[in-house]
C-alpha positions, 0 to 999 in steps of 0.5 A: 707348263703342261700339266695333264689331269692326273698326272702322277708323281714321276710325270710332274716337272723334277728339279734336281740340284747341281752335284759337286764333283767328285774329286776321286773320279779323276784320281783314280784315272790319273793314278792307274796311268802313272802306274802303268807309265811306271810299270812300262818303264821299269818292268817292275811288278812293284809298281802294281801297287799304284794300280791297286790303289788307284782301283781301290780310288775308283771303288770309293767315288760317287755312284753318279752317271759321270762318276760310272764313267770315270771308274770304267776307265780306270778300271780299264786303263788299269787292266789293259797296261798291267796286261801291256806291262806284263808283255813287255816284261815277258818280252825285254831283253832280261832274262825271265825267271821263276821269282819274276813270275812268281812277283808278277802272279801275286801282284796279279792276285790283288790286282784281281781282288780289288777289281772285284772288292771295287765293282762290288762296293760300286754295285751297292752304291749303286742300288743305294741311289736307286733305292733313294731315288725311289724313295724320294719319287714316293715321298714327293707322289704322297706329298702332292697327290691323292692316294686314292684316285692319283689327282693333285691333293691341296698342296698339289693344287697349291704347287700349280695354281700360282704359276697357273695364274702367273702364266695366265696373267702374263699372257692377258688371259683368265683363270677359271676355277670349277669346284664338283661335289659327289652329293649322297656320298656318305649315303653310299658309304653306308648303304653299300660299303666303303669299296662302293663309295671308292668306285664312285670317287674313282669313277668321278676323277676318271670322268673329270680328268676324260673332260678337262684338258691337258692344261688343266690342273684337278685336284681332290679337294675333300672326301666328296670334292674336286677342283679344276683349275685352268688357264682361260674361261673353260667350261661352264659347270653345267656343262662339266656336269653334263659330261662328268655323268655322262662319262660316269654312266658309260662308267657303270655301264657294265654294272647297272647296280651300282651306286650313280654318283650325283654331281653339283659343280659351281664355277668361277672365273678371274679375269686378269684385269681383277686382283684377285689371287688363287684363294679368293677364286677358291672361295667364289666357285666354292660358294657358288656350288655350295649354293647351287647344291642346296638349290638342287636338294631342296628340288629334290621330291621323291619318286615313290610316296606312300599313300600316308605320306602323299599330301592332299590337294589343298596341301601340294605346293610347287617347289622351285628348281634351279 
């Protein structure tokens, strides 16, 4: 299954249950022949009302494909033997009178007025479906994805991690999982405003989905998190980290005001001869970039000291660094 980073909700891979036959469809058709074989024989105008009825039929079906189909051609075997009807009737050997055009006239009437009542109930059956297609696209996008950057949200993630690992299993491969924290986020927020915190988070999951492969399945975990799960080793995390600020400082570029985002990525990897699931990776590349987060904050000395706050000699100690 190919998944690409980001991939939005009318890009993921649809299942769409069998629809059962509507029994109207070939109604309709078989109805609008036995009139027209009927006015053809008798030169009736009587008769016309078979095709009414059979195009009222076709105004009922299903607004399906298939179903469109089956009222295009009623409606036109409909509308093409009344006209072949007509002509025979004008044509035969009886003489034509005042009464019989008058009888054919209003048979034609509401013949007319049904087509009309039909093509417009189809149209609306038509948008209706429409309408409900579009609602279920939204629906299934809120419920699998992320509304602010379009990434996968958990059960996303959820949906793809197992066949990820079943598939990877089957093939003898690992999985690899990466978990990227944006440190200083609420710092953002609060400095420079929400709209800030949103650039940074938009700009992270843009730089994540330019350096993870095709694959790949990334999702927004929490407010400040993001997970790549693949097929294979993958990258290492100081290599994702590397890209991801590079990629985010090409991002600022145009603005060099603007909040850079800080980046801590811890990983972990699943072989296939371990038994481990989707969760328990989960948990270990969590907890190595927590870890790896606290070891970088904890290095972290500020740039600028002012003369009170800068220690002596006798009190500056070296701080490790991970």
């Amino acid at each position: 299954m190919r998944v690409k980073v980001g991939t939005r909700a009318d890009e993921l891979p649809k299942v769409r249950t069998p629809e059962r036959p509507q029994p109207l469809d070939p109604a309709g058709l078989l109805a609008a022949l036995a009139g027209v074989v009927a006015l053809l024989v008798t030169h009736r105008p009587e008769w016309s009302s078979v095709l009414v009825l059979a195009v009222s039929a076709t105004a009922l079906a299903g607004s399906r494909p298939d179903g469109r189909r089956w009222a295009a051609a009623g409606l036109a075997v409909a509308g093409l033997g009344w006209s072949a009807a007509l002509a025979a009737a004008v044509l035969a050997p009886e003489p034509w009178s005042g009464v019989d055009g008058l009888a054919w006239g209003w048979q034609l009437a509401l013949l007319v007025l049904a087509g009309a009542v039909c093509l417009l109930l189809r149209r609306r059956a038509a948008r209706a479906a429409d309408d409900a297609e579009q609602a279920r696209g939204h629906a299934q996008q809120a419920a699998v994805h992320d509304p602010l950057t379009g990434l996968l949200n958990r059960k996303g993630l959820a949906l793809l991690a197992g066949p990820i690992l079943e598939s990877s299993r089957r093939r003898g491969d690992a999985v690899y999982c990466v978990f990227v924290d944006v440190d200083g986020l609420t710092r953002v927020n609060v400095d420079h405003g929400q709209r800030a915190g949103d650039d940074v988070l938009l700009t992270v999951s843009d730089a994540l989905s330019r350096c993870t492969r095709a694959t790949d399945a990334v999702a927004r975990w929490g407010d400040d998190e993001f997970v790549v799960v693949g097929p294979g080793t993958g990258l290492p995390p100081l290599e994702i980290e590397r890209r991801v600020r590079a990629l985010c400082r090409v991002g600022h570029s145009v603005d060099r005001t603007a909040p850079q985002p800080r980046i801590s990525a811890g990983g972990a990897i699943l072989e296939p001869w371990d038994d481990g699931d989707v969760e328990s990776l989960l948990r270990h590349a969590g907890r190595e970039m927590h870890v790896r987060r606290a070891l970088r904050r904890e290095a972290v000395v500020p740039a600028h000291r002012s003369p009170r706050e800068d220690p002596g000699p006798a009190d500056r100690r070296p701080r490790s660094t991970s």
